[in-house]
mmCIF file as gemmi writes it, N, C-alpha and C atoms, coordinates in Angstrom:
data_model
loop_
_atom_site.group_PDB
_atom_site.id
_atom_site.type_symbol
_atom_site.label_atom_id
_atom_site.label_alt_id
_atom_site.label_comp_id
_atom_site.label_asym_id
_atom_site.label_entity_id
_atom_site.label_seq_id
_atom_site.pdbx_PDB_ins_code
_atom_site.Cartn_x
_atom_site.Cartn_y
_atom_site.Cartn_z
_atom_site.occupancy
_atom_site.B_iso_or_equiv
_atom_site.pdbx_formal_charge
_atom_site.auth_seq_id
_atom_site.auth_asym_id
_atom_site.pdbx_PDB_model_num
ATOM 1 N N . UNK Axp A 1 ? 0.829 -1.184 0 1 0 ? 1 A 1
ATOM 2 C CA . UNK Axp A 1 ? 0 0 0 1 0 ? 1 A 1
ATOM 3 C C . UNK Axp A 1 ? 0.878 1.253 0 1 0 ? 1 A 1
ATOM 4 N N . UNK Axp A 2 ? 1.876 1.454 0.998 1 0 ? 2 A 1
ATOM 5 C CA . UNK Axp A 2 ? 2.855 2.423 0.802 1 0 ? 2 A 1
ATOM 6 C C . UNK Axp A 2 ? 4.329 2.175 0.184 1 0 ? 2 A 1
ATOM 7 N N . UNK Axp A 3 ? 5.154 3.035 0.081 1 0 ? 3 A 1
ATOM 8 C CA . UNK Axp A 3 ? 6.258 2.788 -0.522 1 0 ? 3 A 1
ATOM 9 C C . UNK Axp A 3 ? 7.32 3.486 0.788 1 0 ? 3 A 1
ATOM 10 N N . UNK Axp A 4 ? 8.449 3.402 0.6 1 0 ? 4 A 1
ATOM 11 C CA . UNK Axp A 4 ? 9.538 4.039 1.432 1 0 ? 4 A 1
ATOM 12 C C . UNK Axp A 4 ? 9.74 4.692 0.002 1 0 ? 4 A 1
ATOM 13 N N . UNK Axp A 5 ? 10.682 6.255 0.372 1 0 ? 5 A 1
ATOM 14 C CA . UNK Axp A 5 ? 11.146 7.158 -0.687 1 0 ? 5 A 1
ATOM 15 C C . UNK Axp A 5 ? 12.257 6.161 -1.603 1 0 ? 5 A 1
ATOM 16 N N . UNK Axp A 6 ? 12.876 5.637 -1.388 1 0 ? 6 A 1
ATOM 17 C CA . UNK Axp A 6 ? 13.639 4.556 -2.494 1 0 ? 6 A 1
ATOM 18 C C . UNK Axp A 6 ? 12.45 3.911 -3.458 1 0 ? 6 A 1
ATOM 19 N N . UNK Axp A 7 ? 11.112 3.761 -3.055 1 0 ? 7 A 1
ATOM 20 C CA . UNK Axp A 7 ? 10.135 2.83 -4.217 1 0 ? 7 A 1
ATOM 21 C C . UNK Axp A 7 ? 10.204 1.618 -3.492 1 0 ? 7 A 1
ATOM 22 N N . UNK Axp A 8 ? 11.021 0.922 -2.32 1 0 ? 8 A 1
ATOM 23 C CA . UNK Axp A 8 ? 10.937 -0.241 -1.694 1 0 ? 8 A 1
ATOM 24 C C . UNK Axp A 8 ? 9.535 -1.051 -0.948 1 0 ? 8 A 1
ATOM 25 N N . UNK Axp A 9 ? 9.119 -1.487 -0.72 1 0 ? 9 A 1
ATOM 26 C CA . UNK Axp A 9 ? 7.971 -1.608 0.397 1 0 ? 9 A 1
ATOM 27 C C . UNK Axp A 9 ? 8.472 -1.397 1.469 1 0 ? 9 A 1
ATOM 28 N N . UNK Axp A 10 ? 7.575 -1.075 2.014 1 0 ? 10 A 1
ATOM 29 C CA . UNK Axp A 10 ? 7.527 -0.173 3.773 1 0 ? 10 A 1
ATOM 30 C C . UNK Axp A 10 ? 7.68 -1.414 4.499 1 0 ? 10 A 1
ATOM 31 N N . UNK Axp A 11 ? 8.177 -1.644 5.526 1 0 ? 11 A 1
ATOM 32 C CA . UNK Axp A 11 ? 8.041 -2.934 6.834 1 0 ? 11 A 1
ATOM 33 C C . UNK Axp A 11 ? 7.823 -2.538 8.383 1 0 ? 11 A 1
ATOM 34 N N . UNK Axp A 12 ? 8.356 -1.346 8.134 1 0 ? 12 A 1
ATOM 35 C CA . UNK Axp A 12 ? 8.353 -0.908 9.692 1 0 ? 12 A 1
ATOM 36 C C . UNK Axp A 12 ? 6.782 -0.28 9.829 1 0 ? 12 A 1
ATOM 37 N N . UNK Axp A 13 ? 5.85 -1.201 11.018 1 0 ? 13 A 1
ATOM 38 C CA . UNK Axp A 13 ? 5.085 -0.633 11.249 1 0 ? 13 A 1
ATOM 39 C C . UNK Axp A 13 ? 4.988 0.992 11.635 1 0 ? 13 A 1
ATOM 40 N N . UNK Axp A 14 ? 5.421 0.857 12.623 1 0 ? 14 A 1
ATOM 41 C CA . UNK Axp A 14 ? 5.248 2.843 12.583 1 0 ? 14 A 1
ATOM 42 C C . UNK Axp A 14 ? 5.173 3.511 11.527 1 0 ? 14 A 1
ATOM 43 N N . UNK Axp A 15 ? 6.115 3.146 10.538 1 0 ? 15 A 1
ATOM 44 C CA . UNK Axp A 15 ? 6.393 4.075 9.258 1 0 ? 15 A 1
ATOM 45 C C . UNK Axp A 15 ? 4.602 3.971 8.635 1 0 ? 15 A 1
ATOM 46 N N . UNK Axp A 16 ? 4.523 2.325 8.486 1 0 ? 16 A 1
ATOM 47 C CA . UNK Axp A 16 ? 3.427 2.64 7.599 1 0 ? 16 A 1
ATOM 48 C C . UNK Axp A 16 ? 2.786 3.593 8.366 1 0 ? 16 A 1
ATOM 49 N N . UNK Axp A 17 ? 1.855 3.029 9.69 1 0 ? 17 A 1
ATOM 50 C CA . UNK Axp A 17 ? 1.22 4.133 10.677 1 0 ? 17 A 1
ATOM 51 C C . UNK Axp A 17 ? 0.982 5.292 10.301 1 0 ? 17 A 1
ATOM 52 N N . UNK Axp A 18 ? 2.07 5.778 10.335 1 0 ? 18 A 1
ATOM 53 C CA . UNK Axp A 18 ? 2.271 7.452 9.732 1 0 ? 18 A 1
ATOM 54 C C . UNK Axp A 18 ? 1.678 7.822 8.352 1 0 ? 18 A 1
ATOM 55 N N . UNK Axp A 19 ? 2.674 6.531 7.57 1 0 ? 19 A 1
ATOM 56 C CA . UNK Axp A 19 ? 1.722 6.787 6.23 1 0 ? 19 A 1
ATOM 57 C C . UNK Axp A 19 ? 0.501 6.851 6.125 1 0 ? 19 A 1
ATOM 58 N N . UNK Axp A 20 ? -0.198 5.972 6.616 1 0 ? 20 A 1
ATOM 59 C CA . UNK Axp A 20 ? -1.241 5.622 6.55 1 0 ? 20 A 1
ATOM 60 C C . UNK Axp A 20 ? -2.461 7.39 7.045 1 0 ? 20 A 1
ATOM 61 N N . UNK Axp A 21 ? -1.945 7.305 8.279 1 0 ? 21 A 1
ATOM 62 C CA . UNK Axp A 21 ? -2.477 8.849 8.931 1 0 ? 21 A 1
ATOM 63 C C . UNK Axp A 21 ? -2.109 9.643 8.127 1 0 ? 21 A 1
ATOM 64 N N . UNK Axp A 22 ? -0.781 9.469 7.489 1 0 ? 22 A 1
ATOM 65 C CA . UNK Axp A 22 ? -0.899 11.095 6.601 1 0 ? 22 A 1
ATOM 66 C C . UNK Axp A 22 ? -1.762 10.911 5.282 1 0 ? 22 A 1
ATOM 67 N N . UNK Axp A 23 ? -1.916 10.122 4.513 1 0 ? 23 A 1
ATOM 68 C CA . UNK Axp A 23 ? -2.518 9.925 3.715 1 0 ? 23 A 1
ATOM 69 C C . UNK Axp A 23 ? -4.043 10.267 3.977 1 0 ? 23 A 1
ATOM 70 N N . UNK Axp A 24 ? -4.457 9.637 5.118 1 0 ? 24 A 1
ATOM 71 C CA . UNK Axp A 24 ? -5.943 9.956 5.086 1 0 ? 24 A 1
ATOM 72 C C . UNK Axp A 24 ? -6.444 11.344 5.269 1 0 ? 24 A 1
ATOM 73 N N . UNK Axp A 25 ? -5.323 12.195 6.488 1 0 ? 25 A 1
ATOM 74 C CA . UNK Axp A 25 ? -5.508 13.422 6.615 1 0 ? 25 A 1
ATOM 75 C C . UNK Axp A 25 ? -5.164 14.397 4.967 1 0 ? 25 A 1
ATOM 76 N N . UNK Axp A 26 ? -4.69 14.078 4.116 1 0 ? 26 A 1
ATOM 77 C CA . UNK Axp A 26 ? -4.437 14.671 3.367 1 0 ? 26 A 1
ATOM 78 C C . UNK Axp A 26 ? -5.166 14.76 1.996 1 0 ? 26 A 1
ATOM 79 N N . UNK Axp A 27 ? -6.012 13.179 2.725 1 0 ? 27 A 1
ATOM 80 C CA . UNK Axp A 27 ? -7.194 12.991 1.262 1 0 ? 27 A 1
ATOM 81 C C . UNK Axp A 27 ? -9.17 13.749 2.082 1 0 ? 27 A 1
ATOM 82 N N . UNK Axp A 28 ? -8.444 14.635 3.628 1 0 ? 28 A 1
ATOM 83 C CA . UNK Axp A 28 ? -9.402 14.761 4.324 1 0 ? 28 A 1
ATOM 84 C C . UNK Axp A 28 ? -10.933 13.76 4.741 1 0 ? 28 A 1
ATOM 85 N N . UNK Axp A 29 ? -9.881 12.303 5.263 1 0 ? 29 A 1
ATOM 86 C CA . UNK Axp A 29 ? -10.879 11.3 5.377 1 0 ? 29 A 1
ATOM 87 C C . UNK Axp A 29 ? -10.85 11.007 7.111 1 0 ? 29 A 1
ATOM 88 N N . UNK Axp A 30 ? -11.922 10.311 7.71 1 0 ? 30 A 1
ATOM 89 C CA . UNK Axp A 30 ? -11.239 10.134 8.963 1 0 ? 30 A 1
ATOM 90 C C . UNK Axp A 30 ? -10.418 9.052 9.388 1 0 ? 30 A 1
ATOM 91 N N . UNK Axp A 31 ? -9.613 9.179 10.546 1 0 ? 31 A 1
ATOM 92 C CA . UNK Axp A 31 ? -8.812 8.301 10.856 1 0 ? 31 A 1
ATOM 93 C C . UNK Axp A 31 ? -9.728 6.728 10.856 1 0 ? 31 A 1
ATOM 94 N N . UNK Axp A 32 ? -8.514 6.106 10.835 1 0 ? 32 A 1
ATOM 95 C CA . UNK Axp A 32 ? -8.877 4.662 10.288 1 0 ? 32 A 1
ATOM 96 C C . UNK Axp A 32 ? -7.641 3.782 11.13 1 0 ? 32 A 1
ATOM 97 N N . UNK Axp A 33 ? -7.842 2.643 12.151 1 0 ? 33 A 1
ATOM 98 C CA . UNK Axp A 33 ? -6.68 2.367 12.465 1 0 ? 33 A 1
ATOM 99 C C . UNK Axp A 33 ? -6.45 1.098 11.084 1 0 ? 33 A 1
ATOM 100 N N . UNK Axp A 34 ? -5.096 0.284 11.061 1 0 ? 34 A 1
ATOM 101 C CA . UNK Axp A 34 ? -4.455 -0.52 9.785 1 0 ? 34 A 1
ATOM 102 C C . UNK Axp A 34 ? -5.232 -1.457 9.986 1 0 ? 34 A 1
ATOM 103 N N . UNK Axp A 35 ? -5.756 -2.428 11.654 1 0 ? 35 A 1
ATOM 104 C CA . UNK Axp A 35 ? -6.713 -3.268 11.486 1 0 ? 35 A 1
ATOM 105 C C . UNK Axp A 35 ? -7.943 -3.277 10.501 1 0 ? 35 A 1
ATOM 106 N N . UNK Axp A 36 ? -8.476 -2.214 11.118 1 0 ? 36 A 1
ATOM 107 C CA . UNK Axp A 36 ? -10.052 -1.803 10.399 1 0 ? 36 A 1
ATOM 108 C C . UNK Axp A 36 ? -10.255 -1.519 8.819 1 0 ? 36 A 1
ATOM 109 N N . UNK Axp A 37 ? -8.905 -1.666 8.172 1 0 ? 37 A 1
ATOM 110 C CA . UNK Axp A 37 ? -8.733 -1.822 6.782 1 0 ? 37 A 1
ATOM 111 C C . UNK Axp A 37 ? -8.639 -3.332 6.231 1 0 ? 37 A 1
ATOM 112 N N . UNK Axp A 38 ? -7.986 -3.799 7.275 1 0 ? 38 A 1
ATOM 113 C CA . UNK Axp A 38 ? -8.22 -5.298 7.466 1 0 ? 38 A 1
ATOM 114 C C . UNK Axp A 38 ? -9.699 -5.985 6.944 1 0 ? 38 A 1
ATOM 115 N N . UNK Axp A 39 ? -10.371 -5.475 8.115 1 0 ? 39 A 1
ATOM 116 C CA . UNK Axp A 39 ? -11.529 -5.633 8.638 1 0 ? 39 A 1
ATOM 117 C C . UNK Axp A 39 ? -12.893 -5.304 7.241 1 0 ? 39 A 1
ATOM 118 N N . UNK Axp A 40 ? -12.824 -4.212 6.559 1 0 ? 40 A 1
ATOM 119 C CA . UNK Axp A 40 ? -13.711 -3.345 5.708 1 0 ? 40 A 1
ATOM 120 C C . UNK Axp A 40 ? -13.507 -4.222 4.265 1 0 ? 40 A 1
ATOM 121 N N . UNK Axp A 41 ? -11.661 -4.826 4.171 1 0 ? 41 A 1
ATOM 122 C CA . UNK Axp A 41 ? -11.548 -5.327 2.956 1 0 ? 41 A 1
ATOM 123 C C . UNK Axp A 41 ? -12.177 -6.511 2.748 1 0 ? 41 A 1
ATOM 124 N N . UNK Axp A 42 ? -12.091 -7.011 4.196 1 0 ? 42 A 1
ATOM 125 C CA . UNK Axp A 42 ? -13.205 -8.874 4.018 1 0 ? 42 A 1
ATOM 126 C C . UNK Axp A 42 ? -14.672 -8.664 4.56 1 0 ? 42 A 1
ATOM 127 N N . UNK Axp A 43 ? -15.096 -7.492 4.404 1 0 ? 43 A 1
ATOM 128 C CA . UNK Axp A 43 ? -16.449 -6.999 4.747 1 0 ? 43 A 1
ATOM 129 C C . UNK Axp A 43 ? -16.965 -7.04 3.044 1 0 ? 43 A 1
ATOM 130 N N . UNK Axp A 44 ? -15.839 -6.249 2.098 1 0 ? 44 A 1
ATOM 131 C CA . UNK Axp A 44 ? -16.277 -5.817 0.987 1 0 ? 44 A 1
ATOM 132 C C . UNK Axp A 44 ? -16.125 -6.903 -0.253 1 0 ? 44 A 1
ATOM 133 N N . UNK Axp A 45 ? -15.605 -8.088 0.885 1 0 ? 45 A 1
ATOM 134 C CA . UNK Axp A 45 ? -15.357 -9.04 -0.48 1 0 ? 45 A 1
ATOM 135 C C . UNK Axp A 45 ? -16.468 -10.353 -0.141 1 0 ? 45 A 1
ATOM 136 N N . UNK Axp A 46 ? -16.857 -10.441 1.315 1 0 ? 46 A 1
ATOM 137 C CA . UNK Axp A 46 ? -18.222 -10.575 1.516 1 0 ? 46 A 1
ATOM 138 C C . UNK Axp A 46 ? -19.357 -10.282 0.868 1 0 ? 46 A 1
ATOM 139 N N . UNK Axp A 47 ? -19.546 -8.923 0.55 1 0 ? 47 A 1
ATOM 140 C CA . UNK Axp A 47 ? -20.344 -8.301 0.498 1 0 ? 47 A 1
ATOM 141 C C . UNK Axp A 47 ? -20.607 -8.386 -0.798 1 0 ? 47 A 1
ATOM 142 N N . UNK Axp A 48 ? -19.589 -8.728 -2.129 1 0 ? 48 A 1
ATOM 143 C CA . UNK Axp A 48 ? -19.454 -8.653 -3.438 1 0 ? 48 A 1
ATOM 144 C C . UNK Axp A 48 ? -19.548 -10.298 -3.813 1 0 ? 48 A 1
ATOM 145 N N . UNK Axp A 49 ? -19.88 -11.098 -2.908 1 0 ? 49 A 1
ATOM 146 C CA . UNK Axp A 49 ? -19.643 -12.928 -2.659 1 0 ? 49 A 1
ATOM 147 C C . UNK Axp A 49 ? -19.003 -13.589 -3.061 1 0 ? 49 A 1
ATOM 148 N N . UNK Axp A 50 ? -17.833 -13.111 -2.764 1 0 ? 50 A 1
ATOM 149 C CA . UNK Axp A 50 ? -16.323 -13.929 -2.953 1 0 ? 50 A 1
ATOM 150 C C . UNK Axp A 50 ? -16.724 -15.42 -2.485 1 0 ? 50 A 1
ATOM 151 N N . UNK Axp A 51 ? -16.037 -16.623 -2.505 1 0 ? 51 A 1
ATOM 152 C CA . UNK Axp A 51 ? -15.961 -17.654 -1.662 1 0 ? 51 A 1
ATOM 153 C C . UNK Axp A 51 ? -15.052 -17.004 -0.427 1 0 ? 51 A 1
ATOM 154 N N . UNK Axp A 52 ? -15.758 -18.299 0.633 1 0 ? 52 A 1
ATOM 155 C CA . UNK Axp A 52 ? -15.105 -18.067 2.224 1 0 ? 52 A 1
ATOM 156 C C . UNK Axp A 52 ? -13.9 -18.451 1.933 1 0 ? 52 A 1
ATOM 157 N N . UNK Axp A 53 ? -13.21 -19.434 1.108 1 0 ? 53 A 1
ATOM 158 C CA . UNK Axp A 53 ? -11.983 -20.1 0.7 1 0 ? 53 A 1
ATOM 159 C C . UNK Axp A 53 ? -11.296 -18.764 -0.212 1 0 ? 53 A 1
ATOM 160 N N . UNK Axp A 54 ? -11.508 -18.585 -0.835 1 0 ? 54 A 1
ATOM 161 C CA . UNK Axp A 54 ? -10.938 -17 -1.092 1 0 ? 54 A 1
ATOM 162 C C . UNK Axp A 54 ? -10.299 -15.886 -0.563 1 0 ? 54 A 1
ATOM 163 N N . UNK Axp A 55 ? -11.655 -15.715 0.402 1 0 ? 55 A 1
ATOM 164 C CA . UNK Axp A 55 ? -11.121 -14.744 1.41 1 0 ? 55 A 1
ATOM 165 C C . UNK Axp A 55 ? -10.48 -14.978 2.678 1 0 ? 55 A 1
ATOM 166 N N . UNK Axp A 56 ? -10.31 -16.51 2.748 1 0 ? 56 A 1
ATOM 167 C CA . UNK Axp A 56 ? -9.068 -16.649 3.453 1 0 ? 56 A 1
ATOM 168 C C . UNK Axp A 56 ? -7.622 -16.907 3.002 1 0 ? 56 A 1
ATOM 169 N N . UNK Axp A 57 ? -7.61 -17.136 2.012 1 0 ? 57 A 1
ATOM 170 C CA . UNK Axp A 57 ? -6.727 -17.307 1.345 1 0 ? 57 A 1
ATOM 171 C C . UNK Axp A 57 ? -5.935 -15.25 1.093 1 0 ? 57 A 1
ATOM 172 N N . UNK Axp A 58 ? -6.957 -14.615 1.073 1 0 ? 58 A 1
ATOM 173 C CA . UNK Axp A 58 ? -6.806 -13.043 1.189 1 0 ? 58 A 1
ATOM 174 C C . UNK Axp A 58 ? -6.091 -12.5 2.27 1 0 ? 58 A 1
ATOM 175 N N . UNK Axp A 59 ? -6.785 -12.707 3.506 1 0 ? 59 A 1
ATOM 176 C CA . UNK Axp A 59 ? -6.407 -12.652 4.691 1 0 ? 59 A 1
ATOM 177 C C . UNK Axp A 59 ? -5.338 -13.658 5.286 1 0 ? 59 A 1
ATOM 178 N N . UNK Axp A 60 ? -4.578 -14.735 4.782 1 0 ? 60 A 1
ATOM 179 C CA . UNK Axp A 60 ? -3.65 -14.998 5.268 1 0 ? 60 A 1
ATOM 180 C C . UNK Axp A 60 ? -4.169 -16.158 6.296 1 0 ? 60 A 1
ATOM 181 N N . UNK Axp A 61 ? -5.789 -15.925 6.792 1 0 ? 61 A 1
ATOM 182 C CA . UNK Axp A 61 ? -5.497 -17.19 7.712 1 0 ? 61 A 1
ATOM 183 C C . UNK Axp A 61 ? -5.03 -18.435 7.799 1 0 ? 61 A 1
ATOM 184 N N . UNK Axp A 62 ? -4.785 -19.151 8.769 1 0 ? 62 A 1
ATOM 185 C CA . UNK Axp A 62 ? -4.411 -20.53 8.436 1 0 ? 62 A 1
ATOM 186 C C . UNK Axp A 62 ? -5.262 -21.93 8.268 1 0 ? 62 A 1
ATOM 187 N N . UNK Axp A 63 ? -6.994 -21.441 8.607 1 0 ? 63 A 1
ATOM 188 C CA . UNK Axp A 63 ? -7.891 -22.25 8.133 1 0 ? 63 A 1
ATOM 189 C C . UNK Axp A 63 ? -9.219 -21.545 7.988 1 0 ? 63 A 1
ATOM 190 N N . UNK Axp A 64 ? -9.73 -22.315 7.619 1 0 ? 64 A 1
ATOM 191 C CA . UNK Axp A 64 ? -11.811 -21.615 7.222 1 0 ? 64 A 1
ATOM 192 C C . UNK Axp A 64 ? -12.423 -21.15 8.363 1 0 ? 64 A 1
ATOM 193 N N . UNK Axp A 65 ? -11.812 -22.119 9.658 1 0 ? 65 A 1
ATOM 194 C CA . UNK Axp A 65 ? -12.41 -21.806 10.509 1 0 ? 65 A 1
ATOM 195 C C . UNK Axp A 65 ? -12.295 -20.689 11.578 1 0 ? 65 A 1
ATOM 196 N N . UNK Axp A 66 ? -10.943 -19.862 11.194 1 0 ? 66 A 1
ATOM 197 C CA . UNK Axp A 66 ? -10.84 -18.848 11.899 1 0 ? 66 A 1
ATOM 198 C C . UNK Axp A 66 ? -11.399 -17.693 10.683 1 0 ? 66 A 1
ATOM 199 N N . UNK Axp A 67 ? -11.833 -18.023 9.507 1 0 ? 67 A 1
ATOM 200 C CA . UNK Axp A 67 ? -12.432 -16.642 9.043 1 0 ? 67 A 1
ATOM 201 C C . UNK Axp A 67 ? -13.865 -17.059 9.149 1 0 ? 67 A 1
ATOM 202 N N . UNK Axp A 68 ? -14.468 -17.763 9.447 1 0 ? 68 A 1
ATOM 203 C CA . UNK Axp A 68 ? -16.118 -18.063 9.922 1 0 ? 68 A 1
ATOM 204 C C . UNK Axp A 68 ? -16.066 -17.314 11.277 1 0 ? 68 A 1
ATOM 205 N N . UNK Axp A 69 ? -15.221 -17.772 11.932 1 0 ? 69 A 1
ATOM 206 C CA . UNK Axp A 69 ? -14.955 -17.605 13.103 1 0 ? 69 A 1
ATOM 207 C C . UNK Axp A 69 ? -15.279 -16.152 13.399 1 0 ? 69 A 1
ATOM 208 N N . UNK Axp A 70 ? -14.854 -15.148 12.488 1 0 ? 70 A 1
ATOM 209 C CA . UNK Axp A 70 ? -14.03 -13.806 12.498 1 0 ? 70 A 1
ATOM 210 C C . UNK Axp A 70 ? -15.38 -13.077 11.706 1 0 ? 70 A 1
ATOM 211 N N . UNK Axp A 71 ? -15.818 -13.414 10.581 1 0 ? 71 A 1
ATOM 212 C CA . UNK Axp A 71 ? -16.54 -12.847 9.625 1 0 ? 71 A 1
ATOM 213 C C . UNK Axp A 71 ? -17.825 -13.794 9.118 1 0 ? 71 A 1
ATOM 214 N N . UNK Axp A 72 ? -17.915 -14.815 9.59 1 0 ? 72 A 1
ATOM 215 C CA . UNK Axp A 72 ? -19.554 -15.782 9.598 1 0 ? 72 A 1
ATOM 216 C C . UNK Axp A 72 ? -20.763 -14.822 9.475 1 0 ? 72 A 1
ATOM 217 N N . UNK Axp A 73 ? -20.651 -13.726 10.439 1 0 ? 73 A 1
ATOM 218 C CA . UNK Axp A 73 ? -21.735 -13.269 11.079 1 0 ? 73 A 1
ATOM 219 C C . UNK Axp A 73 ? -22.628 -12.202 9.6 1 0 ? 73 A 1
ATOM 220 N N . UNK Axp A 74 ? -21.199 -12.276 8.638 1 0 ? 74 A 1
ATOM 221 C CA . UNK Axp A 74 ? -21.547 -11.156 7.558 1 0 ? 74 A 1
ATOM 222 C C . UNK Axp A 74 ? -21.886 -12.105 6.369 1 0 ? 74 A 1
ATOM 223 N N . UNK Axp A 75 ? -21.893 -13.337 6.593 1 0 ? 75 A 1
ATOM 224 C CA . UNK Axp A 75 ? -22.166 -14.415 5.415 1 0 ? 75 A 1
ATOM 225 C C . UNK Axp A 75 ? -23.817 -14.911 5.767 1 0 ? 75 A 1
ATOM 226 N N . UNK Axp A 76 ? -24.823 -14.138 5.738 1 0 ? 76 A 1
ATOM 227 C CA . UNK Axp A 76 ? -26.254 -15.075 5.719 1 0 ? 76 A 1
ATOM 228 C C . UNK Axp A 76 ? -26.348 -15.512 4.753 1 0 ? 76 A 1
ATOM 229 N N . UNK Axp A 77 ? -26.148 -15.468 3.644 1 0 ? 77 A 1
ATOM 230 C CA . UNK Axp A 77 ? -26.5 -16.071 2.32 1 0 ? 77 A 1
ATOM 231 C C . UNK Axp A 77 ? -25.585 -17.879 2.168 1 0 ? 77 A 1
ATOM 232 N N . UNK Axp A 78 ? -24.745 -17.471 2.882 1 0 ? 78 A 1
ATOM 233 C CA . UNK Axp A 78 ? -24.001 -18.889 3.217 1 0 ? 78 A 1
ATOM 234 C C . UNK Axp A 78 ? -24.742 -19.592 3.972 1 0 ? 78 A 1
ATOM 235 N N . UNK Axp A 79 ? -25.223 -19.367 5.183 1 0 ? 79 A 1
ATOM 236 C CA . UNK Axp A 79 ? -26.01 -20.021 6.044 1 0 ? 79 A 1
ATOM 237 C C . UNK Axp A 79 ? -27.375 -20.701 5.443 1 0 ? 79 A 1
ATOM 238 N N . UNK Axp A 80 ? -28.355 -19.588 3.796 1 0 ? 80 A 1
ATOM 239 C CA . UNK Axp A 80 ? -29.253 -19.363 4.109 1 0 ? 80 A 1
ATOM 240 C C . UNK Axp A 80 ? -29.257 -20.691 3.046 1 0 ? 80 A 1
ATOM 241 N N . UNK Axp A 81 ? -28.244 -20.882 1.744 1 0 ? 81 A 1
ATOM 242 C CA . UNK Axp A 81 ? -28.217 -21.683 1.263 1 0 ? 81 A 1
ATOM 243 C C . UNK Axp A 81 ? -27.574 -23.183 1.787 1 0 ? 81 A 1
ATOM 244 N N . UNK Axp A 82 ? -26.755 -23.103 2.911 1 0 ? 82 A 1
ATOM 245 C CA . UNK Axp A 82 ? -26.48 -24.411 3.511 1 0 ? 82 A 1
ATOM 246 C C . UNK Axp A 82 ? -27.778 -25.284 4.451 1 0 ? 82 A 1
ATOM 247 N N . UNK Axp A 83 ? -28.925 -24.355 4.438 1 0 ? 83 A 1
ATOM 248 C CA . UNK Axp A 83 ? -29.913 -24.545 4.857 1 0 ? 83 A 1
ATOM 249 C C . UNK Axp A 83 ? -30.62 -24.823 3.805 1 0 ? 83 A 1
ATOM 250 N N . UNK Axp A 84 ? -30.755 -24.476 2.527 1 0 ? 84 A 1
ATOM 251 C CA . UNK Axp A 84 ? -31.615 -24.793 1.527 1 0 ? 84 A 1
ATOM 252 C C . UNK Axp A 84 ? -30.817 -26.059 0.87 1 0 ? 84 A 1
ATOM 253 N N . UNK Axp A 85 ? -29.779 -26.537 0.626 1 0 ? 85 A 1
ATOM 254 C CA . UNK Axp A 85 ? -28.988 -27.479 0.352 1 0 ? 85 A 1
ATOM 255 C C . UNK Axp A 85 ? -29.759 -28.629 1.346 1 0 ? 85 A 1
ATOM 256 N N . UNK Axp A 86 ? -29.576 -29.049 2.844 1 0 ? 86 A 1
ATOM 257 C CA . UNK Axp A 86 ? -30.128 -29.834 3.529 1 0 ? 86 A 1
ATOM 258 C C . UNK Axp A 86 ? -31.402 -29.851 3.217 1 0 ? 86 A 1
ATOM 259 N N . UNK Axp A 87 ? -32.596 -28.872 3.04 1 0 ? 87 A 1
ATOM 260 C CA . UNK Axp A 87 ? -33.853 -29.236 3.216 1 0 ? 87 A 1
ATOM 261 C C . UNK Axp A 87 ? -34.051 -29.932 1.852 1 0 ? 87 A 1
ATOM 262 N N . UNK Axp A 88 ? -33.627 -29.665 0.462 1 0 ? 88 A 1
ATOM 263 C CA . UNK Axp A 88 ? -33.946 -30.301 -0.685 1 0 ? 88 A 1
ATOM 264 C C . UNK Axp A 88 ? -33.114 -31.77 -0.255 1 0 ? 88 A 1
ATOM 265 N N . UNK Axp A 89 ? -32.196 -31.9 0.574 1 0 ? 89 A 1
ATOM 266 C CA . UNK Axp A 89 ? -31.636 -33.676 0.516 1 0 ? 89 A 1
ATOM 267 C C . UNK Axp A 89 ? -32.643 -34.175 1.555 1 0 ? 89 A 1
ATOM 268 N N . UNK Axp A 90 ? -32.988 -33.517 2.217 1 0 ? 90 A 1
ATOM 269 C CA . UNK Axp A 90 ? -33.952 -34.402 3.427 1 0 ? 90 A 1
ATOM 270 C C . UNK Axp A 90 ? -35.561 -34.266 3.13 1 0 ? 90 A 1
ATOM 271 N N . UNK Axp A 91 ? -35.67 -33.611 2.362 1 0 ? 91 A 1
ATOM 272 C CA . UNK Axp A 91 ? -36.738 -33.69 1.684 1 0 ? 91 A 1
ATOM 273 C C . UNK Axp A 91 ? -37.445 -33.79 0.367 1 0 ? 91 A 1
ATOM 274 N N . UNK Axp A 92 ? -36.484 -33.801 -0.413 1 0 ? 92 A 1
ATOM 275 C CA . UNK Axp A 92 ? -36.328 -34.03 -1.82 1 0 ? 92 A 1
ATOM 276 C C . UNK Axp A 92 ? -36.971 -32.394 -2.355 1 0 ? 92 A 1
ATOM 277 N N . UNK Axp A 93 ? -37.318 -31.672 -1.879 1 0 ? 93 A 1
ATOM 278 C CA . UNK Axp A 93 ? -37.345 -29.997 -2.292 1 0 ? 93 A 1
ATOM 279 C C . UNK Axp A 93 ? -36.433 -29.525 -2.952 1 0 ? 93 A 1
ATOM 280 N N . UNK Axp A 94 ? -36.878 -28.571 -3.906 1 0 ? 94 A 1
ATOM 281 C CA . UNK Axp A 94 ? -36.024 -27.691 -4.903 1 0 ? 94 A 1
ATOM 282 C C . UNK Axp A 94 ? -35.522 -26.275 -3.555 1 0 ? 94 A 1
């Protein structure tokens, strides 16, 4: 997301930090901590219905079950069809 003045990638948290704050103050947005960018990007890839296998694969976790875990609560359409999946096998319903 940021660069160091050489064009390198940034590593040192603080640095980004800063970047990050100066950037937003300068695009006059409000503060945002680096989590909650985290957070908004697997909100928005939710929200656009990525697979859950996707967006962990995005986020780096190390299984499905810590991004259910983390972001389930924003997947009803997952739920609503793992529920419509069972009722057509246990009941032969479309």
């Amino acid at each position: 997301m940021f660069a160091k003045e050489d064009g390198k990638p940034m590593h040192h948290r603080r640095g980004f930090r800063k970047a990050l704050t100066d950037a937003l103050a300068a695009a006059e947005c409000p503060t945002i901590q680096i989590h909650g960018l985290r957070h908004t990007y697997a909100a928005l890839l939710i929200a656009q219905g990525e697979s859950p296998e996707y967006i962990k694969r995005q986020l780096g976790h190390a299984s499905i079950r810590i991004t259910f875990d983390l972001y389930g609560h924003l997947m009803p359409d997952v739920h609503k069809e793992a529920v419509q999946k069972l009722e057509s096998q246990v009941f032969g319903t479309a």
